[in-house]
C-alpha positions, 0 to 999 in steps of 0.5 A, a space after each residue: 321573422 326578423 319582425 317578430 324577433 324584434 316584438 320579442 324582444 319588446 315583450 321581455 324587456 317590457 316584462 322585466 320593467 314590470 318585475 321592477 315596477 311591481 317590485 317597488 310597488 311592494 317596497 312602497 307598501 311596506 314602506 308606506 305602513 311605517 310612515 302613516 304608523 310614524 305620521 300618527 304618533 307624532 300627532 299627539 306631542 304636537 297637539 299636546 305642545 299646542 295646547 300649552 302653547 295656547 294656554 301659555 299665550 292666554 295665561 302671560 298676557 304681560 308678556 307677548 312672544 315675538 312669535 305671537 304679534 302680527 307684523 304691521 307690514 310684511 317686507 320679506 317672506 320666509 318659505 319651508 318647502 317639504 317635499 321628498 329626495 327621490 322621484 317615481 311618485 307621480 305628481 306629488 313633488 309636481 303638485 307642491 312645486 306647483 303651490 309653492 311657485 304660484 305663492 312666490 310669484 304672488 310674493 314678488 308682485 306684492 314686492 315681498 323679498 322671500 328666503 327659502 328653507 329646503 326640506 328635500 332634495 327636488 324642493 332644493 333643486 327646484 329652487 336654486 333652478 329659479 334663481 330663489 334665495 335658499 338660506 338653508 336646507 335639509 337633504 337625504 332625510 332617509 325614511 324616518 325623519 330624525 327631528 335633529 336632522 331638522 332643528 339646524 335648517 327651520 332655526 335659521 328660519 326662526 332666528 330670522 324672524 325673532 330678529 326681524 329679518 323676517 316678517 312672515 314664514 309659511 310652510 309648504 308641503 303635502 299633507 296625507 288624506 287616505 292611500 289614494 289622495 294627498 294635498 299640498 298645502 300652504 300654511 303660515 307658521 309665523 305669527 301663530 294665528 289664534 286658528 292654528 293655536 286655538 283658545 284654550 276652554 279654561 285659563 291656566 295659570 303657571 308658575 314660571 321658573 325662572 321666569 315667562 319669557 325663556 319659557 315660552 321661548 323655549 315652548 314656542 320654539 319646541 311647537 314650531 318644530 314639531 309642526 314642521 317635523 309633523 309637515 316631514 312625516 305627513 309628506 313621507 306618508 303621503 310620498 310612499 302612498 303616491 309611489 305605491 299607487 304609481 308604480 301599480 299604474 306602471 305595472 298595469 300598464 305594462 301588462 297592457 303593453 304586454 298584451 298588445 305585443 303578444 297580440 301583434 307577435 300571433 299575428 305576426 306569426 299567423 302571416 308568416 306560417 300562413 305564408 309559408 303553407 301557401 309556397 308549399 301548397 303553389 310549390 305542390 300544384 307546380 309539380 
């Protein structure tokens, strides 16, 4: 019986890693609901801020933002990776580090210096594990991202690239399709292409006080940080959704286990309680 003693053993140990999993299952539920409710209503100040954004460009021809011109050459690359600080949400995290390492790569055969700004705490240790050039980063975001959490990180980003330190910057992060997908993506934040700004239907003109330029840098720089801090909320989104569907896996597959260890535990048992009616039965005939 010491064999079925241990299978015991198993079949509780296993039962209370599900009573984990299924909980955190539930708290990534709940979890998950805020983030999209969160996600959803950052979407319409950052459609707003680009609308301006592109009205802006297209009103004040005179004046082009340093944001707006392409860059003749490309010598240093500037990369936002978002991704989350804690782990048990499948392949989320994999999947974008993935993306991201495949684009370094692409940037160092190209001979292109790349700096990168770290959104979360396994973007950050993954890059100082390859050796990348982290020239700022944002950690311990907490479950609602607070965009002056932000700010400090994507400005060493920006000020970078007005300086002409920089030549490009991308962002990199999950984007949140349904509960059940989520995309990584790769993105180029600077310089604003016409796609991601759009042309406005009509021309606005504006009147500018005190005058264009600190205007549109003050827009501009507000547009960039909302695209970054909408990245933030949709890989928050897309973080509890992977968690959720993950730890239903895990908790599944427990009971799997559970079901194959109680099976072998009655057979187990079946043996042994046969075994012992066949001693007694030989012992009775002996008599």
């Amino acid at each position: 019986m010491a064999g079925s003693k241990e299978i015991r053993v198993k079949i509780k140990s296993v039962q209370n890693t599900r009573k984990i999993t299924k909980a955190m299952e539930m708290v990534a539920a709940s979890k998950m609901r805020r983030a999209q409710e969160r996600m959803r209503q950052a979407r319409p100040y950052a459609e707003k801020v680009r609308a301006i954004a592109a009205h802006l460009s297209h009103a004040n021809p005179e004046y082009r933002h340093p944001f707006l011109v392409n860059r003749d050459t490309v010598s240093r690359v500037g990369m936002i990776l978002v991704t989350t600080d804690k782990g048990l949400c499948g392949g989320l995290n994999t999947n974008a580090l993935r993306l991201a390492h495949a684009r370094y790569k692409e940037y160092e055969a190209d001979g292109e210096a790349i700096d990168v700004c770290a959104i979360g705490g396994k973007g950050l240790g993954f890059m100082q594990r390859l050796g990348a050039n982290v020239v700022s980063s944002a950690v311990q975001l907490g479950d609602r991202p607070q965009i002056d959490r932000l700010i400090g990180a994507v400005k060493v980003m920006l000020d970078a690239y007005s300086s002409g330190k920089i030549d490009r910057v991308v962002l990199v992060y999950t984007r949140f399709i349904n509960t059940m997908k989520q995309e990584p993506m790769v993105e180029q934040l600077l310089p604003l292409s016409g796609e991601r700004l759009g042309v406005p239907e009509g021309t606005w003109d504006y009147i500018y006080e005190p005058d264009p330029k600190p205007v549109l840098d003050q827009v501009l720089s507000r547009y960039i940080e909302a695209l970054v801090y909408q990245a933030v909320a949709e890989n928050m989104a897309s973080e509890q959704s992977a968690r959720m569907v993950a730890m239903k896996s895990a908790s599944d597959n427990a009971g799997d286990v559970i079901d194959e260890l109680t099976l072998v535990y009655n057979k187990s048992r079946q043996a042994a309680i046969t075994k012992e009616l066949s001693e007694i039965v030989s012992g009775a005939a002996a008599v």
